[in-house]
N, C-alpha and C positions, 0 to 999 in steps of 0.2 A: 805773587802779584808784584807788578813791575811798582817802584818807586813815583811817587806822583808828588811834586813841588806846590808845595801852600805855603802858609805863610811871608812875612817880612820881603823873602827874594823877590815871590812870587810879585808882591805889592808892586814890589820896585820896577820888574818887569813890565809890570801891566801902565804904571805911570810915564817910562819912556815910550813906552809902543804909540799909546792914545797919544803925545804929546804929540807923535811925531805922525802918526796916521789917527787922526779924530774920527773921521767918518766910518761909516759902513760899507764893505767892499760889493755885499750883496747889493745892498739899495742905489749906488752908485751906478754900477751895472745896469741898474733898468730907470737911470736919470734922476732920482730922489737923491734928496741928499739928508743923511741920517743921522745923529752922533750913534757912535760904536759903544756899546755900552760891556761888551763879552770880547775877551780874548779868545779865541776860536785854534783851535789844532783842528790844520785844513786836512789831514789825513788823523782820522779819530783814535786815539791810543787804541781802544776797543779793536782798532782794525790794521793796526799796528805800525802806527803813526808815534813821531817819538815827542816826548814831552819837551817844556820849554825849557829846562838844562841840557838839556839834550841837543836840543838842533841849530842853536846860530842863528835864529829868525825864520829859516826857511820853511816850516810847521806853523807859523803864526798869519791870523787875520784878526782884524775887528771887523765886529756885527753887530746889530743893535740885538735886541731882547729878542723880538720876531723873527728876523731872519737864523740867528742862534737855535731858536726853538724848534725850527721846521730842518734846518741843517742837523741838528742834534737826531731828531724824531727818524730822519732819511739814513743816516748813519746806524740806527740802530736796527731798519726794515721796516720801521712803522708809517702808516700813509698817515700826512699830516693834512687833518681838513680846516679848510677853509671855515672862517668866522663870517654868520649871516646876518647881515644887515637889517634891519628894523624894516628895509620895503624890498627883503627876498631874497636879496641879490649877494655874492658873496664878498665878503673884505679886503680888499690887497693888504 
C-alpha cells in the first residue's frame, strides 16, 4: 500500500490551499458559490492519482462536503442518489 500523508504536513497543506482557493471548484462551475471544506485528489489515489507530497499541486482541488461525497462515490463506481425533498423533488 502506497504511502498516504496525515498529519501536521498534511494540516499545513490544506491551510495554504483554502487560503489561497476558498471556494468550491465543483459549485463554482455550476455558479454557486461554496466554501471548500475537503482537499480533493482530482485523479483518486484508488485510480492512481498521486498524493499530496507527491504532485506539486497539480492532483489538488477544494470541494465542499457534497460535491466531495458524490466525486468520492463516482471515483469508486458507486451511483450517487440524489437527497429528496420534503415536496418529492430531488436536492441539488
Amino acid at each position: 500500500m502506497a504511502y498516504r500523508m496525515r498529519g501536521r504536513y498534511l494540516q499545513r497543506i490544506r491551510k495554504r490551499w483554502f487560503e489561497q482557493y476558498p471556494l468550491c471548484v465543483e459549485c463554482q462551475k455550476q455558479g454557486r458559490v461554496t466554501l471548500a471544506t475537503e482537499l480533493d485528489h482530482i485523479i483518486a489515489l484508488t485510480n492512481g492519482g498521486k498524493d499530496f507530497h507527491e504532485d506539486s499541486g497539480t492532483n489538488r482541488q477544494g470541494l465542499c462536503t457534497d460535491c466531495h461525497l458524490r466525486k468520492s462515490a463516482k471515483d469508486k463506481g458507486i451511483t450517487y442518489k440524489h437527497r429528496i425533498g420534503a415536496d418529492g423533488w430531488p436536492e441539488e
